[in-house]
N, C-alpha and C positions, 0 to 999 in steps of 0.2 A: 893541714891542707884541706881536710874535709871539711870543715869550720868555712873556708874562705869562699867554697862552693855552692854553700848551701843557702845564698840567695838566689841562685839563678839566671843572674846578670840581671838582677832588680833593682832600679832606678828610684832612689827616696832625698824628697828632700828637706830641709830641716829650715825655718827660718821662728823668730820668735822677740818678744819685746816683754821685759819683766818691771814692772813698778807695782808699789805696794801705795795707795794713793789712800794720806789720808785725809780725810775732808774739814776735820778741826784745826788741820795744821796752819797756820800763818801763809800766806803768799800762794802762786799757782807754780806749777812747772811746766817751764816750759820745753822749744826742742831745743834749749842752748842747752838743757840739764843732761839730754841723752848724748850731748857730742861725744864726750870722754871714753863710751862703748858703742861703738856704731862700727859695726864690719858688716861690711859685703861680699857676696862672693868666697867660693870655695878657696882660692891661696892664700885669704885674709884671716877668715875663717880657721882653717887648718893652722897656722902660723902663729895665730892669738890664742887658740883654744888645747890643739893637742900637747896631752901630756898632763893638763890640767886635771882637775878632779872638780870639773863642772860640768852643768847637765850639756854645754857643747862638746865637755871631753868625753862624757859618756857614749854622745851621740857617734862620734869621730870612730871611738873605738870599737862599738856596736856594729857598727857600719862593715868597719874592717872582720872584724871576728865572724860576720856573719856573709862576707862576700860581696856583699849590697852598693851599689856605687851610689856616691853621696853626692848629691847638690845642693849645697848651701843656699841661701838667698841671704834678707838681712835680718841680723839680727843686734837689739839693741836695750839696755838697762841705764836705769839712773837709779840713785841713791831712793828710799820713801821719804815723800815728800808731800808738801800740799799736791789738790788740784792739777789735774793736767789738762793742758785750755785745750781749746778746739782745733787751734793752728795745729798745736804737737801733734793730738791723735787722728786728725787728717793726713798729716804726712807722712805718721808713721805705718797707719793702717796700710795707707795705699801704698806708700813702698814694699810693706811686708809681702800686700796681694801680687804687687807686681814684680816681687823678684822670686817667686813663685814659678819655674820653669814647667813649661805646659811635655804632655809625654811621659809626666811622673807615673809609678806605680803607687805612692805612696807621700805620705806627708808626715814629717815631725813639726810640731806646733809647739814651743818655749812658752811658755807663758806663768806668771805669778800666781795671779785670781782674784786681787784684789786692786787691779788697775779701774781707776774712775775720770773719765772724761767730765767737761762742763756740760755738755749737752750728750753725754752718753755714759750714767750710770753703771750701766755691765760693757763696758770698753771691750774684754774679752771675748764675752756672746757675739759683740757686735764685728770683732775680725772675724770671729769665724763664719760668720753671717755673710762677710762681704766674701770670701774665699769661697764658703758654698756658692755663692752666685754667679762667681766666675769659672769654676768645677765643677758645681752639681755634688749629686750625692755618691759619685760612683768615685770618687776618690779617697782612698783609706786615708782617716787622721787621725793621726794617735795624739794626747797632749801631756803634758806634762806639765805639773801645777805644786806652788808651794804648798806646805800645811796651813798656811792661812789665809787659804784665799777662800771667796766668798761666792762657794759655788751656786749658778744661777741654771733653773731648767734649759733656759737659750743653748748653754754652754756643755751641760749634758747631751742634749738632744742632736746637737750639729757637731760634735764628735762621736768617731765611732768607739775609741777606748780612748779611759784617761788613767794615767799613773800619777799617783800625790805622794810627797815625802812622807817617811813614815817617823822623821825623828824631829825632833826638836831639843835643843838646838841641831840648825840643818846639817848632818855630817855622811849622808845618804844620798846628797842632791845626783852625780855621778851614779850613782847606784841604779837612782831610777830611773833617770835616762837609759840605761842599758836596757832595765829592764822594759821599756818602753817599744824600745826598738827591735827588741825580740819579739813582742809581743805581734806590733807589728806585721814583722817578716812572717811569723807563724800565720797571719791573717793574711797576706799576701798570696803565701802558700797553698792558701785552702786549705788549713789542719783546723783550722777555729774560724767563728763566725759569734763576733762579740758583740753583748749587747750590755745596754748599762743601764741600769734603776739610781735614780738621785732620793733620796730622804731625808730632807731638814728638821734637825731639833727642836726647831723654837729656842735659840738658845743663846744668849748674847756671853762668851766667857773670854778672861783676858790671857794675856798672851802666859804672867804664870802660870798658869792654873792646865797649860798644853805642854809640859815639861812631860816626855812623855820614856822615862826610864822610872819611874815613880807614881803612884797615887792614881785617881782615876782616869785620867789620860792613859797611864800604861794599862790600866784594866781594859779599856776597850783599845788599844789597840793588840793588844793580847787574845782577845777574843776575836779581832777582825783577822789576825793570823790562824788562829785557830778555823775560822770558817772558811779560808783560802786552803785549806785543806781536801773540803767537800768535793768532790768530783763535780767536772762542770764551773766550778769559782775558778777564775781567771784571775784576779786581783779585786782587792776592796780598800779602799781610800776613805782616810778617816779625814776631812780637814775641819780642823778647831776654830778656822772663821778667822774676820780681821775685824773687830769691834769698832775701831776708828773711822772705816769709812760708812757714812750713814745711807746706805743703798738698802734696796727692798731686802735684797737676799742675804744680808750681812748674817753673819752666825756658823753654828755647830753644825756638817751635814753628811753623809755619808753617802757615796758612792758606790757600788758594787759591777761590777765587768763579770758576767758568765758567756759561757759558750752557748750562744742560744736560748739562753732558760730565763725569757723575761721575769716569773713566777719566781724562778732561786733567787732571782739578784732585787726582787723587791723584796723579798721572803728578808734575807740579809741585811740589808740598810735599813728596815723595819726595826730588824730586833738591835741592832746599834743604836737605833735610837733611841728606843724605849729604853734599855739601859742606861743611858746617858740622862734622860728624863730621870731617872729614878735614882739616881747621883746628884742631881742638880746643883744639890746647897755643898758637895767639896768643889766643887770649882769655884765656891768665891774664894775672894784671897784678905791675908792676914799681915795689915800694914802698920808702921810705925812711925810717928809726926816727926821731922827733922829733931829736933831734940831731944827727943827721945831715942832716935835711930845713932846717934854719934856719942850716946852717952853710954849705951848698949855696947859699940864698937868699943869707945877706949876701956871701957871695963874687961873688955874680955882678956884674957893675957897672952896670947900671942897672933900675931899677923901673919898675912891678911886678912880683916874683917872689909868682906863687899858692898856696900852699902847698894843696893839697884834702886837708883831713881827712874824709873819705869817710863815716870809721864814724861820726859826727855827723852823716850829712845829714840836714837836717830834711826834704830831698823825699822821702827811704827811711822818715822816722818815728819818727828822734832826737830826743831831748830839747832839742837845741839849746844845750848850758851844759858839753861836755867842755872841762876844762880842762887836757889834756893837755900842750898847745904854750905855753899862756901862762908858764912861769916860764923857758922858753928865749927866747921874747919879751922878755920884761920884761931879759933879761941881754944880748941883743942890742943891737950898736953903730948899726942901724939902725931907723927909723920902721916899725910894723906898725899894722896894722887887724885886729880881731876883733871879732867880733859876737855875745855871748852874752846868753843866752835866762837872763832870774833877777828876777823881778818883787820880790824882796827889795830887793833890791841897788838897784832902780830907785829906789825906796822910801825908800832909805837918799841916795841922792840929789837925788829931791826936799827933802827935808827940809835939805838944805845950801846948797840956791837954785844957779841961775847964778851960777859965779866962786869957788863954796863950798870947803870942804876935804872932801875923800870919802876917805875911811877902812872898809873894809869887805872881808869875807870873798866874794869870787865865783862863780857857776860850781859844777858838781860837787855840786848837790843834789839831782840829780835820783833817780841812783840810784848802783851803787859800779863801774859801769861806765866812766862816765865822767870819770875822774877825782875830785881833790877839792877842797872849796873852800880856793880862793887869797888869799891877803889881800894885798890892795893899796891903796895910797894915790894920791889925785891929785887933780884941779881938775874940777869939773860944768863944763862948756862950754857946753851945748844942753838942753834937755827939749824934748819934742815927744808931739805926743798921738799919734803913728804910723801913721798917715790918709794913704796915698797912691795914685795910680791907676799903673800899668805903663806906662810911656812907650816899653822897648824892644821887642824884635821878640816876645817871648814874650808870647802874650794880653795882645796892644796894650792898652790902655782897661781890663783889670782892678779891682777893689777891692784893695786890700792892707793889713794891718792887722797893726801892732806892738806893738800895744796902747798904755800910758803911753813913750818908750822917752828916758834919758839915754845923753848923750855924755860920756865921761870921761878926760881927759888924765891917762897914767901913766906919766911919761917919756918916751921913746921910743914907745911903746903906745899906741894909741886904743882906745876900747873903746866899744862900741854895747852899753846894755844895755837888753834889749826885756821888755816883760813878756809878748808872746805870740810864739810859736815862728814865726819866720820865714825862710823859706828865699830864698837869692841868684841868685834866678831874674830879676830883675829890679835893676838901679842904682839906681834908686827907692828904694831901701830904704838905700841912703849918700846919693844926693843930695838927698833927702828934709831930712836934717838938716844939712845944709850941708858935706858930706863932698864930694873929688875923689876918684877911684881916683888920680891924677898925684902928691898930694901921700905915698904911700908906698909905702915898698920894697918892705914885703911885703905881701901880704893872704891871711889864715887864708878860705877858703870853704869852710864847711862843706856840703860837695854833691861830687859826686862828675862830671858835667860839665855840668851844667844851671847853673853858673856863668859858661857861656862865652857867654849871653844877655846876664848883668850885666857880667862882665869883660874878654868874650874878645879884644873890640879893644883894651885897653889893656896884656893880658900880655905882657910880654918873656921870660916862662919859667915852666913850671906843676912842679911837684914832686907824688908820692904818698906823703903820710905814712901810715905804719902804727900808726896806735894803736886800742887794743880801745874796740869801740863794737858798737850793732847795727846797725849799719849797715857794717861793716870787709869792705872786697874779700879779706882773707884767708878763706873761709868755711871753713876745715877749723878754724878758731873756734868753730860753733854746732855744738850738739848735735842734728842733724835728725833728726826723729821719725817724722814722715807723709812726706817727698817719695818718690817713689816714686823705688826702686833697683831695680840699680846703677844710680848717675849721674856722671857727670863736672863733677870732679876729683876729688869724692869717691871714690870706688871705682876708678877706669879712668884707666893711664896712659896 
């Protein structure tokens, strides 16, 4: 009861818009992408989110533990994808500003970090920009941002604290919401008066290489817990950047929140950096050509061996349909699973029923990055409308949607084909259709380690393939435009 008290009858409200936008990706996105998560309003809000283990369940329960009455406004995601045009981020901005209820003491702001407009680069900066405008600076905003987003001065500056996931794969999202909202109320309160220093790496790294239970990722986020210690540290955010989108600020940078102590909190993100500097060359990563990568897998003796085709992740903003690895699949002596994104193809299976003959070109429409389409035959096993909630540790209780999706026996081969882009953040999306991870040797995940939510206790060995995608941990690949140079690896050995 003391707990429920201890806001004060303090008035916060929470609205927010998450896309990871990557700018190599094939096609734009637009506002049809964000229909499928669009709630407004706190009974919509409340109804979609509590219970959940995401940053709006966080928020929900934050609210309640700490007495605080919650005013929702809207909030909204889509899958990573290309570009998001202008039409979307004008209607989403200005929805967000205007459901925005005036009288607040406080503000929760959702946000990714690596959303990129056509004619707005830092998308992010630029809400909070428009919310400053219409608030001023005397409104507390706390934010909450993925680990890979791509923090920009705008975005530090016109929030007052920001909280970053500290895991990857995200299994914390929840976490920091709460911790957000405490933080928050503590500032509401008048117990704290936060301030925050940003410090860019210089430092372009891919999304393996932010696996952060291991290796130098875990070293400094280790040391940034270690310095959340210090009297005065409020929180310190590490994020590892989103390399895909070619914006000034893309990369490695570190944020710090103290209680007043502009000096600590640069002092802080200073030395993160320089550490991270001085690691530089473990963050590239160590990949294997398609055939080499499936000859490695059936060697091994027992399954699953994960093959991650990276440059397809649909979490980075792939098309989800490279058909790279599938005709070394198909010629392998052992069982594989792949899961390709082709509402054609799904189509081409309905139409042949459960148990049918499937006959059909796959894969590789998207665009000519991704390979091309493969012709294959085999048996429909399963249809399924693709309706499922997240049962693993990744945003527990989530929605999850595959759109129409067939299951199709191709020899050796399974093949999950979805009509809407889904990423293997969650088992759900195989056991959904009556799939085990147990029943094959290998499995193609398209993601680069955000697979280790769906797969990671079942791998007996994970492999890095190298094939061209926009999403490929090789980046000396893209032609970068805006990131701001010189950066590493591009420029500095």
């Amino acid at each position: 009861m003391e707990a429920k008290q201890s806001g004060g009858g303090k008035r916060i409200g929470v609205i927010g818009v998450v896309h990871e936008t990557n700018s190599f990706a094939p096609g734009k996105t637009g506002l049809e992408h964000f229909a499928g998560d669009w709630v407004e309003g706190k009974e919509a809000f409340i109804k979609r989110y509590r219970g959940t283990k995401t940053s709006m369940g966080g928020v929900i329960d934050a609210a309640e533990e700490l007495g605080l009455e919650l005013r929702p406004g809207l909030y909204t995601q889509a899958t990573p994808s290309g570009m998001v045009t202008d039409e979307a981020f004008e209607t989403i901005a200005d929805g967000l500003v205007q459901s925005v209820e005036t009288h607040l003491d406080g503000l929760v702001v959702i946000l990714h970090g690596a959303m990129v407009a056509e004619s707005y680069p830092d998308a992010e900066g630029e809400i909070l920009r428009r919310l400053r405008r219409k608030f001023g600076r005397e409104l507390p905003i706390a934010v909450t941002l993925d680990l890979h987003a791509n923090i920009s001065p705008q975005m530090a500056e016109l929030s007052d604290l920001t909280v970053i996931y500290d895991t990857y794969p995200h299994i914390d999202i929840y976490d920091r919401a709460v911790e957000a909202v405490r933080l928050l109320s503590r500032m509401l309160r008048g117990e704290i008066r936060p301030v925050q220093r940003l410090v860019q790496a210089q430092m372009l790294i891919a999304p393996q290489a932010m696996l952060t239970d291991g290796g130098a990722m875990k070293e400094l986020m280790d040391r940034a817990f270690e310095l959340e210690k210090i009297t005065g540290v409020l929180n310190i955010g590490v994020a590892g950047g989103f390399p895909f989108s070619d914006v000034e600020d893309a990369g490695l940078a570190f944020l710090a929140v103290t209680d007043g102590d502009e000096a600590l909190a640069e002092r802080c993100a200073s030395e993160l950096a320089a550490m991270a500097w001085e690691n530089r060359k473990r963050f590239l990563v160590k990949q294997y050509t398609p055939e080499e990568a499936v000859a490695i897998a059936v060697r091994h003796p027992t399954g699953p061996v994960i093959i991650t085709e990276s440059s397809d992740n649909v979490g980075g903003g792939s098309p989800a349909d490279s058909t790279q690895l599938l005709p070394h699949l198909l010629a392998a002596p052992k069982t594989s699973l792949l899961v390709l994104y082709d509402p054609e193809a799904v189509q081409v299976a309905v139409k042949a029923g459960i148990g049918g003959k499937f006959s059909c070109l796959v894969g590789g429409k998207s665009d000519d990055l991704h390979g091309e389409p493969i012709p294959v035959e085999g048996k429909v096993r399963t249809l399924f409308d693709g309706n499922y909630r997240h049962f693993g540790p990744y945003m527990t209780g989530q929605y999850a949607r595959m759109g129409l999706t067939a299951v199709v026996e191709c020899g050796n081969v399974t093949l999950v084909l979805t009509s809407e882009r889904v990423a293997p953040w969650d088992i759900g999306h195989v056991r959904s259709v009556g799939l085990h991870p147990s029943q094959f040797h290998i499995i193609v995940a398209k993601s680069a380690l955000a697979w280790k939510t769906a797969f990671g206790k079942y791998a007996k060995m994970e492999i890095d393939v190298d094939t061209s995608g926009c999403c490929t941990a090789n980046l000396h690949r893209f032609a970068y435009k805006a990131v701001k140079r010189p950066i590493f690896p591009l420029d500095t050995k």
